[in-house]
C-alpha positions in Angstrom: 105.3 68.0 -53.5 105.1 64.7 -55.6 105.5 62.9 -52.4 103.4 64.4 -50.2 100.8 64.2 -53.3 101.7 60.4 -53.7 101.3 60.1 -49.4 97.7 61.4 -49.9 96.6 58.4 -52.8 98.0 55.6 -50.7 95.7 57.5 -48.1 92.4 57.3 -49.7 91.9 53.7 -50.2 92.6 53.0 -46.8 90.4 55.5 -45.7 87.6 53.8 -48.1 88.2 50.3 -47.1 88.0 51.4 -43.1 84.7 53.1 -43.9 83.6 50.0 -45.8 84.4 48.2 -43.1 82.7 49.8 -40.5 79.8 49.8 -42.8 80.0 46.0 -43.0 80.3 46.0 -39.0 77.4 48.0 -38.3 75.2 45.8 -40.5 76.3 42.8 -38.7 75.8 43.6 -35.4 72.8 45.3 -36.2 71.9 41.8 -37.8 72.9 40.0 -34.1 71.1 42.3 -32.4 67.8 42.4 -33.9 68.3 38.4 -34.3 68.6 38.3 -30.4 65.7 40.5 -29.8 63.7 37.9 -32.0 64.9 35.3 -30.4 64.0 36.2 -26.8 60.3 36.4 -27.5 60.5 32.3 -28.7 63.3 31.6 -26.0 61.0 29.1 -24.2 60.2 27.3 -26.7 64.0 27.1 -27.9 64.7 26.1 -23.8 62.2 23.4 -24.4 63.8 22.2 -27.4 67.4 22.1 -25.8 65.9 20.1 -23.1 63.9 17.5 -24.5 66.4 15.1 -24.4 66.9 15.0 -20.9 63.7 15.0 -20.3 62.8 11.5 -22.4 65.9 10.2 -20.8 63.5 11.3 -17.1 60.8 9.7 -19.3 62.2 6.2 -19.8 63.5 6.0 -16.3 59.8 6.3 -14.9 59.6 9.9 -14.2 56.2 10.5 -15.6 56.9 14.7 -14.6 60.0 15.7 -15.1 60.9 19.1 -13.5 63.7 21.2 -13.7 64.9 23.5 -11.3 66.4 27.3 -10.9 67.9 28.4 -7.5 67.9 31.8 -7.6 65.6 35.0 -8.9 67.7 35.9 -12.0 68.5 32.7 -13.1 66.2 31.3 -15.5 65.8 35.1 -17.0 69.7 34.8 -17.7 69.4 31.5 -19.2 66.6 32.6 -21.5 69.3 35.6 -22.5 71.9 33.3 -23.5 69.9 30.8 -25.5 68.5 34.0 -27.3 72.4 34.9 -27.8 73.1 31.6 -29.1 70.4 31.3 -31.2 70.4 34.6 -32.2 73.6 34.2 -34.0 72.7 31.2 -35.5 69.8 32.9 -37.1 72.1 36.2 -38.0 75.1 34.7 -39.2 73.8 34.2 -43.4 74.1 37.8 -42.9 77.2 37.9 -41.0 78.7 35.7 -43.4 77.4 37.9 -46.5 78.9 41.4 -45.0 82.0 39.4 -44.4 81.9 38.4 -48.4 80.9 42.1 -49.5 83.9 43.2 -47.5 86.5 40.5 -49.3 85.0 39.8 -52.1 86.3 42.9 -54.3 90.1 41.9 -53.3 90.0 38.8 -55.2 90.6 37.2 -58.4 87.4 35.1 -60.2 89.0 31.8 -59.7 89.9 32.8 -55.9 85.6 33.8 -55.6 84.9 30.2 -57.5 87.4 28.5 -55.1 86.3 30.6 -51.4 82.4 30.1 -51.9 81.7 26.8 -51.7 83.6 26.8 -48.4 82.0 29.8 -47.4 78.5 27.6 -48.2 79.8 24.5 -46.5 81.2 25.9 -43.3 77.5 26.8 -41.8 76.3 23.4 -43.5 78.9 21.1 -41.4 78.6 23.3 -38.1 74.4 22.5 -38.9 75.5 18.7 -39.4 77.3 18.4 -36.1 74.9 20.0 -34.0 72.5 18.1 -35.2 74.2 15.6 -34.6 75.2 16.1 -31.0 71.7 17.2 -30.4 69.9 14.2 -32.0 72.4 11.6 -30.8 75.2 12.5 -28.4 73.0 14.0 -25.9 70.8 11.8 -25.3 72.9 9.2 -25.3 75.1 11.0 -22.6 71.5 11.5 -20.6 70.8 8.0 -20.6 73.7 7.1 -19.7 74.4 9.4 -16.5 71.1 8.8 -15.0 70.9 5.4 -15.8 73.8 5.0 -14.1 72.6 6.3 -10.9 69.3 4.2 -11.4 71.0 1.0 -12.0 73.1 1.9 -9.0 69.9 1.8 -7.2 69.0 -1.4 -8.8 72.5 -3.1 -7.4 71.7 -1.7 -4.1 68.4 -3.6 -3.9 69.4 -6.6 -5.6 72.6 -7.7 -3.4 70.5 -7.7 -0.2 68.1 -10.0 -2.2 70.7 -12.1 -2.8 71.7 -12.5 1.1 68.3 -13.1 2.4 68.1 -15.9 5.1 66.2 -19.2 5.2 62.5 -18.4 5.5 62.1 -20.2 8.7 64.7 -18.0 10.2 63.4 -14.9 11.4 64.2 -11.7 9.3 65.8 -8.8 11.4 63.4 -5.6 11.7 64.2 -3.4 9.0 67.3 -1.3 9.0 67.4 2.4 7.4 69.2 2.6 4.2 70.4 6.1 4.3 69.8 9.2 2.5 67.7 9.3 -0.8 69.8 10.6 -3.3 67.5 11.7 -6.4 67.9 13.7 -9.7 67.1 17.8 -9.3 68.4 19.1 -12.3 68.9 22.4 -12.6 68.0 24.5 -16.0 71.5 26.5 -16.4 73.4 23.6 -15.8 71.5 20.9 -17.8 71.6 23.7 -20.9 75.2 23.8 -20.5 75.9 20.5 -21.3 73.7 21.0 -24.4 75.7 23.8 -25.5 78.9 22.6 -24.7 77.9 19.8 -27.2 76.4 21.3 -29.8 79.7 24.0 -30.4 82.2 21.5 -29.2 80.6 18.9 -32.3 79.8 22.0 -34.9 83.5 23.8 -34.2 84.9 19.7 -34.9 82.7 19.3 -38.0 84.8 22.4 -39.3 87.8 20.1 -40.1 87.5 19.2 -44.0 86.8 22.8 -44.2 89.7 24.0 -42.8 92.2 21.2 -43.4 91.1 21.2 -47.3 91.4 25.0 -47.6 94.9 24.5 -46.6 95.5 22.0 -49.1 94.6 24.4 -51.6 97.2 27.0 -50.2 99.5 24.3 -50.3 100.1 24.3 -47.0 99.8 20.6 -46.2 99.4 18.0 -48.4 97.2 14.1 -49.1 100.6 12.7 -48.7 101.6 14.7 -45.1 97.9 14.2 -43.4 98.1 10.5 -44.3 101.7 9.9 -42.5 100.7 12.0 -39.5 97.4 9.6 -38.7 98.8 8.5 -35.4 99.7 12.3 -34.2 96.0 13.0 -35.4 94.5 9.9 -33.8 95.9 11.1 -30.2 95.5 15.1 -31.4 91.7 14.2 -31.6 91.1 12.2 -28.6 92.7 15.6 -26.8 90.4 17.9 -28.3 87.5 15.8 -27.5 88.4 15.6 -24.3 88.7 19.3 -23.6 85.7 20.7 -25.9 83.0 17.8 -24.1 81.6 17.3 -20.6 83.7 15.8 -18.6 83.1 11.7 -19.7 84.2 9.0 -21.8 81.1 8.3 -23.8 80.5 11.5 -25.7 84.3 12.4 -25.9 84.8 8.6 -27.6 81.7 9.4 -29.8 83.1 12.8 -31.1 86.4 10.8 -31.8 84.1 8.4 -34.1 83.0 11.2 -35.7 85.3 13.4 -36.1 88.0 10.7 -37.3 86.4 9.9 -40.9 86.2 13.6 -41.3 89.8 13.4 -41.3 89.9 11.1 -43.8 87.6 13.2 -45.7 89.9 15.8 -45.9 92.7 13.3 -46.9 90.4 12.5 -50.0 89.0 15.7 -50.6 93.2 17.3 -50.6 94.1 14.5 -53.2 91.0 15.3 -55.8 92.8 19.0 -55.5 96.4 17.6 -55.8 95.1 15.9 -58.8 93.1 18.4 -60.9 95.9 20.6 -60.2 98.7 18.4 -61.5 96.2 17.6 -64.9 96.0 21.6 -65.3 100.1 21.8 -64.7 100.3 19.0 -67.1 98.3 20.2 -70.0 100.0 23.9 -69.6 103.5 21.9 -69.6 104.4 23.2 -66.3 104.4 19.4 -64.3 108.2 18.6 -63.3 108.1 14.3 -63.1 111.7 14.9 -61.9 110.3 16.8 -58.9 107.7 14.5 -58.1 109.7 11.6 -57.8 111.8 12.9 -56.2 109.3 13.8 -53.7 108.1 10.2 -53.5 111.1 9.2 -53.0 
């Protein structure tokens, strides 16, 4: 009887932190879905935004109307549905993140909360930073640079015959045709891609002194470890950049230079922890000096 009686306690808080659960759940997604809905109606606006800088980069080439494109019926409604996803759960997620803290909040200590928020604050801030960032400066530099390329191709094309012209007195041959025009018609999906693709691919990277400092203070890696392993982190980086951006060197070489001093952030950031911990050991009288040099050593 005591057992079955002890089997029905143990049974109660689970039940309670499934129902609480589901509670948090419901608000979030609730939260995502009106968020969406909001975002739909300014979804042109939002497109706009995502494209301007392909459209100064159309600009500065001497396109005085630039115009994008969409191929088939459902297209640029689709489009407007995922940039209203996107958005959507950039404009939900200070409620996502509060159901998330609600839900963990009572199952830890005071100094775990003091420790856990100001992560929980910097995460969004960083993944704001970096998108930003890509927005403001990666992609239009990655604009400029893939249709400049194909205009100063244009420009090399015209110059070398120039530079092979006859004599004047000897008399020019008719005029030859030069081919197939080959111009820019971008397309709305596909330019919006890119975007994206740089906007996550900088604001997941700008996540790294968040997540490499909350392992420091789980003692899982250390000032000392991250510092030794620069190389591996050096070649580590250039791999992820390569996989998260489109498929060139300039913006995968840029998120390397920006990502990179983040690392040594985190190196800094790890050793102030190391440090106020060992000056708390220290005045409890818990610091071994044996052990640390030793481990210096």
């Amino acid at each position: 009887m005591t057992q079955n009686e002890d089997i029905d306690n143990s049974a109660a808080p689970l039940i309670e932190h499934l129902a609480e659960l589901r509670n948090r759940l419901i608000w979030a997604v609730m939260s995502y879905i009106i968020a969406i809905l909001a975002c739909f109606v300014v979804a042109e606006p939002i497109l706009n935004f995502m494209l301007h800088p392909i459209e100064m980069s159309m600009r500065a080439l001497g396109d005085p109307n630039p115009v994008m494109q969409y191929t088939s019926p459902q297209e640029y409604f689709f489009t407007l549905v995922r940039i209203s996803m996107v958005a959507g759960f950039a404009v939900a997620f200070p409620v996502i993140g509060y159901q998330l803290w609600r839900f963990i909040a009572p199952g830890l200590y005071k100094s775990e909360k003091n420790a856990f928020l100001p992560f929980l604050i910097a995460s969004p801030a960083l993944f704001i930073a970096g998108a930003a960032f890509a927005h403001y400066i990666v992609t239009p530099i990655a604009m400029d640079f893939f249709l400049g390329f194909a205009d100063a191709s244009s420009m090399v094309a015209a110059i070398i015959p120039a530079l092979t012209d006859l004599p004047t007195d000897v008399p020019a041959e008719p005029a030859q045709d030069t081919g197939i025009d080959i111009v820019f018609q971008g397309k709305v999906n596909e330019t919006l891609d890119i975007s994206l693709k740089l906007i996550i691919a900088f604001g997941l990277c700008f996540q790294l002194p968040v997540l490499l400092t909350l392992m420091g203070k789980a003692g899982l890696v250390s000032s000392a470890g991250l510092g030794g392993m620069r190389k591996y982190a050096v070649v580590l980086i250039l791999m992820v950049a390569a996989l998260v951006t489109p498929p060139d060197v300039i913006s995968q070489l840029i998120l390397f230079g920006a990502v990179y001093p983040l690392y040594e952030v985190s190196i800094f950031l790890i050793r102030r922890i190391e440090k106020r911990r060992e000056a708390e050991l220290r005045a409890e009288g818990l610091w071994d000096d044996e052990e640390e040099d030793e481990t210096k050593a």
